[in-house]
C-alpha atoms as one frame of an Amber mdcrd trajectory, in Angstrom:
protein
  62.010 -95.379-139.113  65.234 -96.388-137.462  65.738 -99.761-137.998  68.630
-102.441-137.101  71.219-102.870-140.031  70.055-106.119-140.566  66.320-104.932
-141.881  67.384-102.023-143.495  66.689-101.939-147.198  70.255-100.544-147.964
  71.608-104.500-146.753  70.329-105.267-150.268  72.996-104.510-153.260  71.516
-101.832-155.394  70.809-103.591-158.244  68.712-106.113-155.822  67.343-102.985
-154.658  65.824-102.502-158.118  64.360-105.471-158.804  62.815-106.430-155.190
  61.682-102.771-155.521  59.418-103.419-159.177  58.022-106.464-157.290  57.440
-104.632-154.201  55.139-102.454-155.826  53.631-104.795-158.256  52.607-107.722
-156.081  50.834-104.517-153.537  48.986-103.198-157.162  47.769-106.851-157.405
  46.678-107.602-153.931  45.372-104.344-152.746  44.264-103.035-155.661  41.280
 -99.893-155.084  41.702-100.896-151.022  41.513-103.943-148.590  37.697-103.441
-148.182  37.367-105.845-145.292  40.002-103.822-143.040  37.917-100.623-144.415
  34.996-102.177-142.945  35.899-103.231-139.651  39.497-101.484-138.535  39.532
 -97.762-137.916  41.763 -96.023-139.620  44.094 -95.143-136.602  43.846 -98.039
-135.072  47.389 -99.205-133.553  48.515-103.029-133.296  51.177-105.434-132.804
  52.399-108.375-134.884  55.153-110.766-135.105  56.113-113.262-138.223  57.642
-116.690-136.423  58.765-119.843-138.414  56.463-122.676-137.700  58.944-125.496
-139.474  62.478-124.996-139.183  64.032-123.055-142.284  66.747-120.791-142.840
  65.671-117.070-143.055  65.625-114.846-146.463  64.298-111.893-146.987  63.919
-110.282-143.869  64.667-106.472-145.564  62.065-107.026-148.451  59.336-108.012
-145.980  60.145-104.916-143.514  59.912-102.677-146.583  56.662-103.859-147.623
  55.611-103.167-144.403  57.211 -99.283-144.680  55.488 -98.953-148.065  52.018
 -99.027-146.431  53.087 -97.369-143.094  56.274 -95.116-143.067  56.118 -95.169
-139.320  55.620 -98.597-138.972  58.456 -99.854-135.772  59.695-103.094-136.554
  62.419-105.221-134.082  64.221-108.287-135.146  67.244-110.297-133.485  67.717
-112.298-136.773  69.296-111.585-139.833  69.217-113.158-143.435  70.822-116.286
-143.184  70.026-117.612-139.828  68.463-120.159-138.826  65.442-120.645-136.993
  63.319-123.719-134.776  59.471-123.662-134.255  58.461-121.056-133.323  61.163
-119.072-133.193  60.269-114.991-133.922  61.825-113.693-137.097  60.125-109.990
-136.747  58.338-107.837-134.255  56.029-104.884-135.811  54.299-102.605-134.077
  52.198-100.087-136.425  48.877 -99.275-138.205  46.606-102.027-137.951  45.263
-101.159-141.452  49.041-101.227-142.679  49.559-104.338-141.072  46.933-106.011
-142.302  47.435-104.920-146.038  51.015-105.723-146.230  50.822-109.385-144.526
  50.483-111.940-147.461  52.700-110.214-149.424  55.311-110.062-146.827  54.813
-113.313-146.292  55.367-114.188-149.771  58.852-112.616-150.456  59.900-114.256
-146.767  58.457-117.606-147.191  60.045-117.752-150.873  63.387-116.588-150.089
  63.390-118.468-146.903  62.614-121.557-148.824  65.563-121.205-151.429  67.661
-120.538-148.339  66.307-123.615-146.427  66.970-125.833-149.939  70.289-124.540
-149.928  71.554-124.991-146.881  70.815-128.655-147.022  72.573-129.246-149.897
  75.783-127.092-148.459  75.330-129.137-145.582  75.376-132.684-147.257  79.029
-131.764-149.205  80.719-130.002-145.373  84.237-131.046-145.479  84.807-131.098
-149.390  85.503-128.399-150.686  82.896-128.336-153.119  80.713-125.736-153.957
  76.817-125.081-154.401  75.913-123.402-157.132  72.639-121.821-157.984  71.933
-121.957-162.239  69.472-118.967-164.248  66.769-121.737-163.228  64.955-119.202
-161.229  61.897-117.297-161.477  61.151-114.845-163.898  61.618-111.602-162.762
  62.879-112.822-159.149  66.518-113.479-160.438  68.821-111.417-158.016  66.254
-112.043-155.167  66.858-116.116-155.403  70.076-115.476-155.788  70.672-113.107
-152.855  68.632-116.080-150.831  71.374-119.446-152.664  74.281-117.190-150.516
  72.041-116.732-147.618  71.782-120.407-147.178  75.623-120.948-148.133  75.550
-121.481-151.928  77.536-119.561-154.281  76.158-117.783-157.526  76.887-119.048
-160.871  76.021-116.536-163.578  73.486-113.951-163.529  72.672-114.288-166.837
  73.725-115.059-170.465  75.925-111.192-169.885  78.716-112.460-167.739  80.439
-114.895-168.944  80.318-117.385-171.594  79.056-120.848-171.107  79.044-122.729
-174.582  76.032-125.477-173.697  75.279-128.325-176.136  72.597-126.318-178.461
  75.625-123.787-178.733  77.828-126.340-179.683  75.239-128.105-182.423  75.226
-124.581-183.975  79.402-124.480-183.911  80.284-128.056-184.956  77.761-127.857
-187.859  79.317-125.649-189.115  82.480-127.502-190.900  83.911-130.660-189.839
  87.349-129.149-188.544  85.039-127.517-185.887  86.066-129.011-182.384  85.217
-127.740-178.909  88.708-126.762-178.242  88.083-124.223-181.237  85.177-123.071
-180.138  86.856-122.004-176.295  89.258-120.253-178.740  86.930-118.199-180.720
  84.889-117.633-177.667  88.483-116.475-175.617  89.404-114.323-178.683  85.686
-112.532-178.535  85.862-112.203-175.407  89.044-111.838-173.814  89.008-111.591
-170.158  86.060-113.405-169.180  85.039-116.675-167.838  85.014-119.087-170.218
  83.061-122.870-169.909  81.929-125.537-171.860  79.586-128.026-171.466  80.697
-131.885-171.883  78.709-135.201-172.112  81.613-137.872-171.782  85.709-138.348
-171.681  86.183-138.064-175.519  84.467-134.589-175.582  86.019-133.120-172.201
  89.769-133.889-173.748  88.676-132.294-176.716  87.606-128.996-175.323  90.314
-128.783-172.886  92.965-128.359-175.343  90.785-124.903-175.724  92.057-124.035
-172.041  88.670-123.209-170.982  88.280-121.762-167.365  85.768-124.078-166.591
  84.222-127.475-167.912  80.601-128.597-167.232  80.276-132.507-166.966  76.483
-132.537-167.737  74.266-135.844-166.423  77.192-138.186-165.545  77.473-140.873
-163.186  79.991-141.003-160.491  82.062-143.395-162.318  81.993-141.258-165.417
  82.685-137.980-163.452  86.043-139.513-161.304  87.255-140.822-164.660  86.730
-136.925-165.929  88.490-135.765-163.108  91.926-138.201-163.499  91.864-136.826
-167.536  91.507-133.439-166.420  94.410-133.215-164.267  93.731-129.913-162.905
  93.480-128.589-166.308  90.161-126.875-165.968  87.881-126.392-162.944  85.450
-129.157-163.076  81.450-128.639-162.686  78.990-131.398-162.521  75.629-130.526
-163.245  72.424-133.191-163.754  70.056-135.369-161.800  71.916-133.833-158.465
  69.765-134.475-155.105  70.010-134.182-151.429  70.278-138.578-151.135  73.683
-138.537-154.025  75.194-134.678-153.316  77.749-136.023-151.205  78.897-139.136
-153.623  79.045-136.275-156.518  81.666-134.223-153.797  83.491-137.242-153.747
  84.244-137.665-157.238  86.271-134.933-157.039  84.959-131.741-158.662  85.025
-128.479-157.748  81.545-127.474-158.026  77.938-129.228-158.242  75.256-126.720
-159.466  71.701-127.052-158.929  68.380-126.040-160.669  66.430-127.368-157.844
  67.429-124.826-155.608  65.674-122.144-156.905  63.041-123.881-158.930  61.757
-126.449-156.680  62.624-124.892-153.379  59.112-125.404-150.792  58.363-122.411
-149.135  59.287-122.156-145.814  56.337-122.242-143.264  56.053-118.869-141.623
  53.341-116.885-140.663  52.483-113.911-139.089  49.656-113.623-135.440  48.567
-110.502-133.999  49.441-109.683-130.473
């Protein structure tokens, strides 16, 4: 099936590849399971037929490859045409994918298409918002491991289609010492500060990203005399995070994290941080409306 490079599988990273791959095949298992008996029923077999999947809300598109290869799973031959790629945006009633294949196929593969796209598509839309609200900042939109289980890289492949930027992927990449990590630290002798924990966390593990989590001024100039790469000002107001900001002096990138939403994003920006990151975006993202008519 020759397809544009836009809705070819390979646009995914491999390691996306992977995962959209185990839940390719496991939400089919679950939804098809011995056969769609109604298309059994009343479709012949070889019957051809025509379809296109158009946004009925505005949203931002995601997923676009993962659909198309659900769609490939159940009908190899299956032709499918798009003009859009991940990360655009579409209107009402805009067309985000023409197919043109086994009725039977078509039919089968729908509402799990239409779950990958409208979940993607809904982080995306989320995203994009909030990347909208802080244009002309500088500040960046960060997803968190808030996601999904299972659906992990997918979320996060959909945060940088609608402009965000990943955090983490997981507790493997870099070290973020949060406030149950530093309970655990500081109880262990008095002399324990946060600025000795960023040391004993550089020392382990020289070379990556270190940051630590803060709850007010006395505890961010504590840990920044650890020279951490990054500090985490957790569930602070404005006021609280501009006064972090003047004691950090550039010290440390600066991340505010807490109680972030589309009406206060920009009044975070403006305290002067260098990144805002937000669980919403992948765990309360709607899903976009989109839906798919025969021709």
């Amino acid at each position: 099936m020759h397809l544009p490079v836009a809705l070819r599988w390979t646009a995914l990273d491999p390691a996306t590849r992977r995962e959209a791959d185990a839940l390719i095949r496991a939400a089919l298992r679950e939804d098809l399971g011995a056969g769609d008996l109604t298309s059994r029923a009343l479709v012949p077999a070889d019957a051809i037929a025509q379809a296109v999947i158009a946004a009925r809300r505005p949203c931002v598109l995601a997923g676009l490859p993962v659909a198309v290869e659900v769609f490939r799973r159940l009908d190899p031959r299956l032709r499918c045409e798009s003009g859009r790629r991940d990360g655009d945006e579409l209107n009402a009633g805009d067309i985000a994918l023409r197919l043109s294949g086994l009725a039977r196929a078509l039919l089968a593969g729908e509402r799990t298409a239409l779950n990958f796209l409208q979940r993607l598509s809904g982080v995306a839309t989320l995203t994009r918002q909030f990347v909208r609200r802080v244009e002309g900042t500088g500040v960046a939109i960060l997803d968190t491991r808030k996601t999904t289980p299972g659906w992990r890289r997918l979320e996060k492949y959909a945060v940088r289609c609608g402009g965000g930027r990943n955090h983490r992927m997981g507790l493997h990449d870099m070290v973020l010492i949060k406030d149950n990590h530093r309970r655990l630290w500081t109880g262990g002798g008095a002399a324990r500060s946060l600025a000795d924990a960023v040391r004993e966390a550089r020392r382990r593990w020289a070379g990556r990203v270190i940051e630590i989590e803060v709850d007010n001024e006395r505890e961010l100039l504590d840990a920044i005399e650890g020279e951490p790469d990054w500090i985490l000002l957790d569930n602070m107001s404005a006021r609280r995070l501009r006064r972090c900001v003047r004691l950090a002096r550039g010290r440390a990138r600066l991340e505010a994290s807490g109680r972030v939403r589309l009406s206060n994003v920009r009044a975070v920006a403006a305290t002067g941080v260098d990144a805002i990151s937000i669980g919403a975006l992948t765990h309360s993202a709607p899903a976009a409306d989109l839906g798919m008519d025969f021709l």
